[in-house]
Each structure stands twice: as C-alpha cells, then as structure tokens.
PLY file of the C-alpha trace (Angstrom):
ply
format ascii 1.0
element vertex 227
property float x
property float y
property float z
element edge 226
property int vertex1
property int vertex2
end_header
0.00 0.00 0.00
1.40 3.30 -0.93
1.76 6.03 1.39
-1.34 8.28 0.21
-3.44 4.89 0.22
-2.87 4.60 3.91
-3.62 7.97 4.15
-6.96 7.50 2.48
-7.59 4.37 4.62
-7.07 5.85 7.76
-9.69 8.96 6.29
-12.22 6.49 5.00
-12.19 5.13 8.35
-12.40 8.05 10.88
-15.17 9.42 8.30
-17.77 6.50 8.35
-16.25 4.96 4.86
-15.57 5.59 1.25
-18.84 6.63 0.48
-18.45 8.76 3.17
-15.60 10.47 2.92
-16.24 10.84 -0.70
-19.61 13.13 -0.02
-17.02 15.81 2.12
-14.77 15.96 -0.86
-14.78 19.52 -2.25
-16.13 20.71 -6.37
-13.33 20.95 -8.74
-14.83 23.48 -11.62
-13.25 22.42 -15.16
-11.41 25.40 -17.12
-13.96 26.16 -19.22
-15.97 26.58 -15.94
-13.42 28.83 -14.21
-13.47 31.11 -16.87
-16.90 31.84 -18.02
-16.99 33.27 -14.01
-17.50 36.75 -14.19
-15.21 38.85 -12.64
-17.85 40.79 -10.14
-18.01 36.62 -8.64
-14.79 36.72 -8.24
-14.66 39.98 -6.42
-17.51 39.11 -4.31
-15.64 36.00 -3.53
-12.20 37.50 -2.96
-13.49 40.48 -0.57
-16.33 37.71 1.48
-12.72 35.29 2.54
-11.15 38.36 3.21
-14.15 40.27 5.59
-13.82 36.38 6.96
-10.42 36.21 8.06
-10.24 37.07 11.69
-14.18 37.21 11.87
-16.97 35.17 12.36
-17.74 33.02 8.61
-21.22 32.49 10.22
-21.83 36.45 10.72
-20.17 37.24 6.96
-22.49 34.42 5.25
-25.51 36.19 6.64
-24.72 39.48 5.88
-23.92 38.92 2.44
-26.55 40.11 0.62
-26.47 43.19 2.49
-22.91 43.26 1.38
-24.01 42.78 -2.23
-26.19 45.63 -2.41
-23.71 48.08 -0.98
-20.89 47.16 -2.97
-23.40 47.15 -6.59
-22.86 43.58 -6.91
-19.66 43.85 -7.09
-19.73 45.42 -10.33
-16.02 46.58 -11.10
-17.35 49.21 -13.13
-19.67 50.99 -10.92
-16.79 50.10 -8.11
-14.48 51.81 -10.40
-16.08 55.36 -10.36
-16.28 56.05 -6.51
-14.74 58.50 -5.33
-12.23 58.54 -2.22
-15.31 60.01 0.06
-17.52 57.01 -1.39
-15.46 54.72 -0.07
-14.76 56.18 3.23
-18.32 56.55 3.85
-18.44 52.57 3.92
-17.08 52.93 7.36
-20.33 54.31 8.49
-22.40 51.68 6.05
-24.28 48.85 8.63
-24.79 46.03 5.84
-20.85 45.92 5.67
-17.46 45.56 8.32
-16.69 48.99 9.06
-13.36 48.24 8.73
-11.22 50.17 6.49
-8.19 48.14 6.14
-10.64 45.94 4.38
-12.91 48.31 2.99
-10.00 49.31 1.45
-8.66 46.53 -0.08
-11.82 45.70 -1.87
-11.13 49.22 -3.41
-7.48 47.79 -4.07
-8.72 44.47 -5.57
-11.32 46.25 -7.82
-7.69 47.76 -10.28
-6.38 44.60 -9.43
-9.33 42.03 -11.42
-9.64 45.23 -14.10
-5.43 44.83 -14.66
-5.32 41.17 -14.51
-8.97 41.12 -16.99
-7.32 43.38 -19.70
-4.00 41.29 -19.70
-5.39 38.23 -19.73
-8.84 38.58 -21.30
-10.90 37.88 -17.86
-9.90 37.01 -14.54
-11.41 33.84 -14.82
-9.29 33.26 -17.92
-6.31 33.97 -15.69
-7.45 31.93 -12.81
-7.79 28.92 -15.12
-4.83 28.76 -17.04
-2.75 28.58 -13.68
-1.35 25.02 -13.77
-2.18 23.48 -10.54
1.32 21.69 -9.83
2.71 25.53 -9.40
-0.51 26.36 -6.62
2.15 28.07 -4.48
3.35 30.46 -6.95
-0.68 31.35 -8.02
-0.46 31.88 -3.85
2.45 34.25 -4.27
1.38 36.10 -7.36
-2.06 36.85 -5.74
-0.31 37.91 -2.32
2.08 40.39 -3.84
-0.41 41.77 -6.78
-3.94 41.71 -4.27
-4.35 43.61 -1.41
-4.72 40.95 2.07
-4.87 38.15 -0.24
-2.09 36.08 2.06
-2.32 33.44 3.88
-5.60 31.31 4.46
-7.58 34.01 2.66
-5.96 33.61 -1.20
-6.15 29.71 -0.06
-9.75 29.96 0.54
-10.89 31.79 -2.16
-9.57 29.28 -5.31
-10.97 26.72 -3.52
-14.16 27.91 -3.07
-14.65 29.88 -6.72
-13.55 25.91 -7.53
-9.97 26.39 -8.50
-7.77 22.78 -7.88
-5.76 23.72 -5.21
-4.50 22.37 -1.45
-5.56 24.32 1.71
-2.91 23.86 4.33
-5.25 24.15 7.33
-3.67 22.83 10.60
-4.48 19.34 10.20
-2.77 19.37 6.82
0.46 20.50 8.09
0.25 17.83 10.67
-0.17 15.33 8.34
2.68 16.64 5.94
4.73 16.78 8.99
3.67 13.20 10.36
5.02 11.45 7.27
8.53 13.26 7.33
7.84 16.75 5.95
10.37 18.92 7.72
7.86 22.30 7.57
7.12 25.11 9.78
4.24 24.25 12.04
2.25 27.46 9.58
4.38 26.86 6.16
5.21 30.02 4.72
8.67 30.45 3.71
9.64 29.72 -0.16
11.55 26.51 1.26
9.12 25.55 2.92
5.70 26.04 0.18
8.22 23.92 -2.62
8.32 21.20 -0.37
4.44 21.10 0.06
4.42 21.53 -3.30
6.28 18.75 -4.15
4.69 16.36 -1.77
1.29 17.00 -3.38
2.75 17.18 -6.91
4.07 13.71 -5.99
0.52 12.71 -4.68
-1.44 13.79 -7.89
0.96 11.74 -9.96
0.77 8.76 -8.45
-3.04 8.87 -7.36
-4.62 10.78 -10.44
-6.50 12.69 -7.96
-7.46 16.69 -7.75
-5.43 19.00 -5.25
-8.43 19.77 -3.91
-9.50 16.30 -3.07
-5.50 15.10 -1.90
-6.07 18.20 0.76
-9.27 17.11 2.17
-8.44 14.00 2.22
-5.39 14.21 3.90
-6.97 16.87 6.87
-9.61 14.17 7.16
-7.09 11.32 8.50
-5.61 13.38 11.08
-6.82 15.44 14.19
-9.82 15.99 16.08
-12.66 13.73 13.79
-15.66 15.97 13.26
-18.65 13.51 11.93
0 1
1 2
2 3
3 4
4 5
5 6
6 7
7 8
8 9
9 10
10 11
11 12
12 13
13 14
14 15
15 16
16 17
17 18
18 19
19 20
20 21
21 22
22 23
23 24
24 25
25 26
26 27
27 28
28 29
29 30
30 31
31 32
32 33
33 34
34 35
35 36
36 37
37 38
38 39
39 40
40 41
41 42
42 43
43 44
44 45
45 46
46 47
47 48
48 49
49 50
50 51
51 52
52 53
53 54
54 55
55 56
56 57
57 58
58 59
59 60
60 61
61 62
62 63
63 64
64 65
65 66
66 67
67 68
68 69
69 70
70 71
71 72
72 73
73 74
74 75
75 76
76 77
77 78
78 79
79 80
80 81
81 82
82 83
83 84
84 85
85 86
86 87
87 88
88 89
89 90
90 91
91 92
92 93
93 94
94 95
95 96
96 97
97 98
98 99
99 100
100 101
101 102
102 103
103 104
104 105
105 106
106 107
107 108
108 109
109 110
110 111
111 112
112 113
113 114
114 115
115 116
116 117
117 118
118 119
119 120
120 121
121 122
122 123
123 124
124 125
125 126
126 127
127 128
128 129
129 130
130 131
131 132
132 133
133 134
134 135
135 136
136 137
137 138
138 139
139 140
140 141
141 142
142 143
143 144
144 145
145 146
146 147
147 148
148 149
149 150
150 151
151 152
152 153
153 154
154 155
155 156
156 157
157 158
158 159
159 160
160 161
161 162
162 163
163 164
164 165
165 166
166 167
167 168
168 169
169 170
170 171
171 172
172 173
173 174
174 175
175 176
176 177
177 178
178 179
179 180
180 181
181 182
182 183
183 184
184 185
185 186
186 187
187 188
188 189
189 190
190 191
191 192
192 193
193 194
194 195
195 196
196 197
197 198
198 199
199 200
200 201
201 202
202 203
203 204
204 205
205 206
206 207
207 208
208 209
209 210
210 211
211 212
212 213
213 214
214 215
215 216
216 217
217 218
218 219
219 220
220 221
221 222
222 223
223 224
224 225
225 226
C-alpha cells in the first residue's frame, strides 16, 4: 500500500467509509468553468474570505446580501467610479465591516481584477490557465499583486470559486509533517511552500486525484474527527 493509500484508509475510516468520505470531498470546476466566471463573482468572492479572516464566517455568510447591495454587486465598473469620500463613507455603512483596512482593499482588488482582466482577457481566464502543480506560486502572485490576499484568505478563495488547489489548514500540516515533511508548524517560507508543493505534486501523480480532493483528504485522517 502506498503512502497516500494509507492515508486515504485511515480517512475512509475516521469518516464512516468511502462513500463517506467521498460526499465531504470539495467541487473541482473544469477550465472552461473557471473562466466563463464573471469577474464581479470573483470579487464578491475574494473580498467575502477576506471580511472572513479574523471574523466570524457564520456572521459574513448572513450578511452577504447586504454586502451585495452596498458594494453594486460587485460590479467593477460601478466600483471603479467612486470616489475617495464614497469609499470612506463605507465605514459608516451597517450592511458591511466597518473596517477600512478591508474596505479598502476591496477598493485595491477592484484595479487589481480590471489589470489582470485586460491582460489576460478575464480574470477567470487567468485563474484557469494557472497550472495546478505551481498552486504556491498562483499563492504568491495573488499575495504580492492583491491587497490581504495572504495566507488562508488567497487559499480559501480558489478553492471555493472551484480552482484545484490544497488548503494547508492545521491538520494538513500535521499530516505533511507526520510522514517526514520537515515544515514550519504554519508553512510560509519559499523553502518551505516547494516542499508542500512537491509532496502533493508527488501525490497527484501517483493517485490521479485533484489537489483539492488530496487536501481534504489528507486533513480528514488526522486530528480531532468531526462527523
């Protein structure tokens, strides 16, 4: 049994079965998918994981459609025309965080789809054409070119607008580290990311599975077993 397949086994198990564990295994979209998105949805995705981060999900979720309407539905054109006062006036708005650090990257990630759209012919287009055995450097690229798009937040978004791509929540570092990985306990140096990289590059080759699904997989084998 190769090393993933015990990894599996052990998730199968902890998770009620295959069947099981194959129901909490996350959507992949397909290319084509990815880039007939709009770019407002990916806005509206990119700015909910970051309003997230640090807050309550639960609160977010339910104030999203309040967030919708304030922000024009994300439309990057509308977004486009405020004026500095507009969006300082969001920091009195109730249906959004009156935060401006992040009321403020939203304005930030608004040039940042338009650039990325007119160089690449959508974002979507962009997002999709990423090869998904370089998922750390999409990380990086979207880090240094977004605003607050580190960390879990870039990690959260592709995976949820259905990009192929690992999360390394805590219980996937444990695993990495369980089975020889020599990582930081929150992996975020360049040394560091290549070696995920290559253990899940390694993974897909040999199991023909998604990212996505290698990820979830491997976080459900390990720590506390939610059911």
């Amino acid at each position: 049994m190769s090393q993933f397949e015990k990894v599996q086994k052990r998730a199968e198990k902890r998770k009620g079965g295959k069947a099981a564990l194959q129901k909490l295994l996350p959507k992949v979209a397909s290319k084509r998918k990815l880039a007939a998105i709009g770019n407002d949805r990916y806005l509206s995705m990119m700015t909910r994981c970051i309003n997230q981060a640090g807050f309550s999900w639960k609160v977010i979720e339910s104030k999203w459609p309040e967030f919708e309407e304030a922000f024009f539905q994300f439309d990057l054109d509308k977004l486009s025309l405020l004026s500095p006062e507009q969006w300082e006036a969001y920091t009195s708005d109730r249906r959004v965080v009156r935060n401006w650090q992040k009321i403020k990257a939203l304005r930030e990630n608004v040039f940042f789809v338009s650039e990325v759209s007119r160089e690449h012919g959508s974002f979507g287009k962009f997002i999709a054409e990423w090869p998904a055995q370089d998922h750390i450097g999409l990380q990086l690229y979207l880090k240094k070119h977004g605003s607050r798009l580190g960390g879990q937040s870039a990690l959260w978004f592709l995976r949820r607008m259905g990009k192929d791509c690992f999360v390394l929540s805590k219980d996937v570092v444990t695993l990495l580290k369980s089975i020889g990985l020599d990582i930081a306990e929150v992996p975020s140096s360049q040394r560091d990311l290549k070696k995920v990289q290559a253990q899940f590059n390694d993974w897909h080759e040999k199991t023909g599975l998604p990212y996505s699904h290698l990820s979830r997989i491997a976080a459900c084998s390990v720590g506390e077993n939610y059911l």
